[in-house]
C-alpha positions in Angstrom: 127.9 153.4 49.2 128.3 156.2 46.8 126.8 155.1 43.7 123.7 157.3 42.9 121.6 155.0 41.6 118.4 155.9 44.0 116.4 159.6 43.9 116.3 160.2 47.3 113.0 162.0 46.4 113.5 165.3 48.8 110.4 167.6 47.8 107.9 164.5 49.2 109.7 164.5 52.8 106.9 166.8 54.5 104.2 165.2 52.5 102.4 164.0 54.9 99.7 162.1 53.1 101.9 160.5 50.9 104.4 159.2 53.6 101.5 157.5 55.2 100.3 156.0 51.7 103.6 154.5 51.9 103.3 152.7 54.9 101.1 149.8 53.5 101.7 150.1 49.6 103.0 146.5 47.9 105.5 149.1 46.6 107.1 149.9 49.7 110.5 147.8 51.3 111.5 148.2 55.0 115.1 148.3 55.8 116.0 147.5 59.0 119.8 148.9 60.8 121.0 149.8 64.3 122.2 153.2 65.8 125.5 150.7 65.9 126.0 151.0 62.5 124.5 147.6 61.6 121.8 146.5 58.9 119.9 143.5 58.2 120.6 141.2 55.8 119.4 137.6 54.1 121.9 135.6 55.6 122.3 132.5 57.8 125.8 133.9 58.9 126.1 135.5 62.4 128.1 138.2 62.7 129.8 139.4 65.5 130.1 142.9 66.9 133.8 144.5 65.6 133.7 146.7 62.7 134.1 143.9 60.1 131.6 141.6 62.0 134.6 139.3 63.9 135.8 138.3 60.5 139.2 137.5 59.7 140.0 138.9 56.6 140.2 135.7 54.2 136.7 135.3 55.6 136.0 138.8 54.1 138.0 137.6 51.2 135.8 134.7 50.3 132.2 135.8 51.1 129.5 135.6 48.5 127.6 138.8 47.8 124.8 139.8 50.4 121.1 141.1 50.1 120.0 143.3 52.1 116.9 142.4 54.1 113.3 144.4 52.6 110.0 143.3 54.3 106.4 144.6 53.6 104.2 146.2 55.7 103.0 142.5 57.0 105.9 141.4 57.6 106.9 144.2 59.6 104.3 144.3 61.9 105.5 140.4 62.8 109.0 141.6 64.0 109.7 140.7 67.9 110.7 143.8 68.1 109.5 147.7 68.0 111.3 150.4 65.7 111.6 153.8 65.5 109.2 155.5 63.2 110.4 155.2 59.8 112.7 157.2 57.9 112.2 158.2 54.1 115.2 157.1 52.0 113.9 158.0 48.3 112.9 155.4 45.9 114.6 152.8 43.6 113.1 151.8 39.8 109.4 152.0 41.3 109.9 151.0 45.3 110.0 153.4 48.0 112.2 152.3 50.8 111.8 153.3 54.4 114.0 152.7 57.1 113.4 151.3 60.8 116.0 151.8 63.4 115.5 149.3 66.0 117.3 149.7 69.2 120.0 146.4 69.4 120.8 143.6 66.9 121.0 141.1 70.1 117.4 140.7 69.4 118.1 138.5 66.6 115.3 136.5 64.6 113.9 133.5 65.0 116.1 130.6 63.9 114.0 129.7 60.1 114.1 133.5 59.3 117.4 133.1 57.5 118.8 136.8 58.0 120.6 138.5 61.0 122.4 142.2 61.7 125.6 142.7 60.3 128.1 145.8 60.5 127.9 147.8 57.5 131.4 148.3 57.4 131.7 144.2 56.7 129.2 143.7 54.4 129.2 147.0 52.2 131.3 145.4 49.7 129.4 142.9 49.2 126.0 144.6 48.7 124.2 145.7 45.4 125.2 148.9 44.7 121.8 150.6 45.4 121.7 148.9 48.3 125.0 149.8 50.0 123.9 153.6 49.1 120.5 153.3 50.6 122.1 151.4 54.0 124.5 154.2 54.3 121.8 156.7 54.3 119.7 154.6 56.7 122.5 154.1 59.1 123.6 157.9 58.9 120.1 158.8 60.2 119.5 155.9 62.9 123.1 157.3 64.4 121.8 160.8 64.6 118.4 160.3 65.1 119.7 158.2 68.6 122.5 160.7 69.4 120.7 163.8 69.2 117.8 164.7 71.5 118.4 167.9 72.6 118.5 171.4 70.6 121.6 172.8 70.8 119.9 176.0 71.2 118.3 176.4 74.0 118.2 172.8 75.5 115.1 171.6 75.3 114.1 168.1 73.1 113.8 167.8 69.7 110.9 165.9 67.4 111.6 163.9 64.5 110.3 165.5 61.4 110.8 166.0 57.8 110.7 162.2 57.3 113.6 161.2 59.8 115.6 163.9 58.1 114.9 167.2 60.2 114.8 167.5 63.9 112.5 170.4 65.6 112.9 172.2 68.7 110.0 171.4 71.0 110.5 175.1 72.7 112.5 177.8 70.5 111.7 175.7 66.7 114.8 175.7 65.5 116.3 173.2 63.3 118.6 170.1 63.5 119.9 168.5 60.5 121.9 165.4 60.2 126.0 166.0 60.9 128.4 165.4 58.2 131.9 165.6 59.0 134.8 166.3 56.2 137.5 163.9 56.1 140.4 163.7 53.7 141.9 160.3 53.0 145.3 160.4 50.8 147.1 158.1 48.5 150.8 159.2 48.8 153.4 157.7 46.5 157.3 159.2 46.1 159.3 159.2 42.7 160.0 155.3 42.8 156.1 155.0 42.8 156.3 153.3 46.5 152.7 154.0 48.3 152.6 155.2 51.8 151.1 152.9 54.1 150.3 153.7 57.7 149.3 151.6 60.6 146.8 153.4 63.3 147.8 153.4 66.7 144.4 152.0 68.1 144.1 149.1 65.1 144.4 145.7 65.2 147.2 144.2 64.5 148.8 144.2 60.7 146.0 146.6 59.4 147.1 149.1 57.3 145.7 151.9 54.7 146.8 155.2 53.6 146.6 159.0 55.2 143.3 160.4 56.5 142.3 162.5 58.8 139.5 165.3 59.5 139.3 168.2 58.1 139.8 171.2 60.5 137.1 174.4 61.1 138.2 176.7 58.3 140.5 174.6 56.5 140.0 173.7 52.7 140.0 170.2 51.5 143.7 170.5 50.0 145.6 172.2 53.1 144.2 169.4 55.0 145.5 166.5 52.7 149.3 168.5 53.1 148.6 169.1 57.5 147.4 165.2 57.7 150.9 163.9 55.9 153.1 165.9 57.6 151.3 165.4 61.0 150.9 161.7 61.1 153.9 160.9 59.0 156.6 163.5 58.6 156.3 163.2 55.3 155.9 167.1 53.0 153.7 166.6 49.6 152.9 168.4 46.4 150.5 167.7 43.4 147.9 166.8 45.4 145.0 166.0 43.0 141.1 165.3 43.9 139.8 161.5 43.0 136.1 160.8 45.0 134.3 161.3 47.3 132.3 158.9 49.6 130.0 158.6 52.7 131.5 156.8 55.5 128.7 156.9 58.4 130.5 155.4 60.6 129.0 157.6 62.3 129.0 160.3 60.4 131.6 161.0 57.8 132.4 162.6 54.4 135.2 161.1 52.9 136.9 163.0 50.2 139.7 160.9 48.4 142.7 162.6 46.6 146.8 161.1 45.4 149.8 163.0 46.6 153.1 163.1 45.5 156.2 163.4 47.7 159.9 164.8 46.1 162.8 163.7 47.1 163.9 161.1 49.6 161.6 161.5 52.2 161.7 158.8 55.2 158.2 158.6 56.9 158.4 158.8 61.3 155.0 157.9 62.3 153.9 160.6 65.2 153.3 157.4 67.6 149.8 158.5 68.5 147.3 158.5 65.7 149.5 156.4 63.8 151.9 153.5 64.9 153.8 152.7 62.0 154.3 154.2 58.4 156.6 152.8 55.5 157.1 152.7 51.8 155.8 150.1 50.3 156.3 149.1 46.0 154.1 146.7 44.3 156.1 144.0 44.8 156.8 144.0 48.7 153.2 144.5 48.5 152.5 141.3 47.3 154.6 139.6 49.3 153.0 141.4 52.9 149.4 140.9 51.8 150.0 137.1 50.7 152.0 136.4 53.8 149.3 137.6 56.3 151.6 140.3 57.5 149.2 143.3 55.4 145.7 143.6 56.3 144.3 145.8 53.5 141.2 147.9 53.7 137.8 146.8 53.6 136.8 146.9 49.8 133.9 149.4 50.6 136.4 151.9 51.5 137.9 154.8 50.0 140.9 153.8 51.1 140.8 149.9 49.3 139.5 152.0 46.0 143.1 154.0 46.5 145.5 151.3 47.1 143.3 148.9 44.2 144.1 152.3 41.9 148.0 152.7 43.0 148.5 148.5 42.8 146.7 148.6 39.2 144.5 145.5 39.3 142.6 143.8 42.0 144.3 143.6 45.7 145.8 140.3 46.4 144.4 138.0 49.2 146.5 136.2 51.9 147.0 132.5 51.3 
């Protein structure tokens, strides 16, 4: 979701006569997503409603790449259902791609149509690159544009404008722009190069990843990464070094992803309510966990699977 591949084409978002050229060119594709976070993609599968679709993870595991869904203009005005009006994403080699937010998946197609809504979160991974960039971006604005109808102003309710991409105060004029909240996510190992995995207190069971948290009001990027370990884990680091960065709009996150290294012999005590358990974990008990079913890793759009992949030094294993 963070590849850069499409020009997101800013100056042309209060072009009014090209937007509406747009509309009905042969080189414009519709995206369809959900305010929940879900897009549409060419698929017979049907996905349930968790955050990786009701899919276990060998399911995840063994799934073939996925497509996302892109109508025409015709095609669009066939849907049995009504979007939003359309956001402007940018453009990709010589298509322009707009975005409809329609208001549930449970509307699904008819039964030829061969695609259906799937969580973002599931099928990410899974997506051309391009693709899992401009779904992000879709989904980021279908979250916002549903969540925020008031001006936080004065109070009164706010028009769409700017392409999906501003919102306007109906009374005073001043400006909303899509939220983006700074996370830090941390890949902490000690001397014996064991990685730090931690369990959240609200996941499901045997689903684990490594140290994140949000970033506090006046807090740099760095300070956060050292409050996050010690909070949720007891655990005091140094070197703390910068890796990536990636959108996570789910809804509306920022995730910046760094390694950590912790002296000494340090035993991690989970703080028993963000995070249930936390352990050190070598390459090798690794294996073992993650073949036997008893470690669930992340998702492989995540920061946090781009992390572990980097610590582990090949691709994750899968359980049997």
């Amino acid at each position: 979701m963070a590849s850069g591949q499409f020009d997101r084409d800013a100056a042309r978002r209060n072009d009014a006569n090209y937007l509406n050229s747009l509309k009905d060119s042969p080189n414009t594709s519709y995206i369809l997503v959900t305010a929940r976070g879900e897009v549409a993609i060419k698929s017979d599968h049907v996905y349930g409603q968790a955050p990786h679709g009701g899919l276990t993870p060998p399911d995840l595991a063994n799934m073939e790449a996925e497509q996302l869904l892109e109508l025409n203009h015709a095609q669009v005005a066939q849907l049995p259902f009504s979007p939003q009006e359309p956001y402007y994403l940018g453009k990709y080699g010589e298509k322009s791609y707009l975005a409809l937010r329609v208001e549930a998946s449970s509307q699904q197609p008819e039964e030829n149509c061969q695609y259906c809504f799937a969580p973002l979160r599931a099928v990410a991974g899974m997506l051309e690159p391009y693709q899992g960039e401009l779904a992000a971006a879709a989904v980021a604005l279908a979250t916002w544009d549903k969540n925020t109808k008031f001006c936080e102003r004065c109070g009164a309710s706010l028009k769409l404008a700017c392409a999906g991409w501003e919102k306007h105060c109906t009374a005073c004029a001043h400006i909303t722009y899509p939220r983006t909240d700074p996370a830090i996510i941390v890949a902490i190992t000690d001397d014996a190069e064991r990685l730090l995995l931690i369990h959240g207190a609200t996941w499901q069971p045997g689903r684990y990843s490594v140290v994140a948290g949000f970033v506090e009001a006046g807090e740099s990027l760095e300070a956060a990464v050292v409050r996050e370990a010690l909070e949720e884990t007891g655990i005091k680091i140094s070197q703390a070094s910068y890796c990536s960065s990636q959108p996570w709009p789910f809804p509306r996150s920022l995730m910046f992803a760094f390694t950590a290294r912790a002296g000494g012999q340090q035993e991690p005590k989970a703080d028993m309510q963000e995070v249930g358990h936390a352990f050190w974990v070598s390459r090798e008990e690794f294996t073992q966990l993650v073949l036997e079913g008893k470690v669930i890793v992340p998702g492989r759009a995540s920061s946090g699977h781009a992390l572990v992949r980097a610590w582990y030094g090949r691709e994750l294993p899968q359980p049997r």
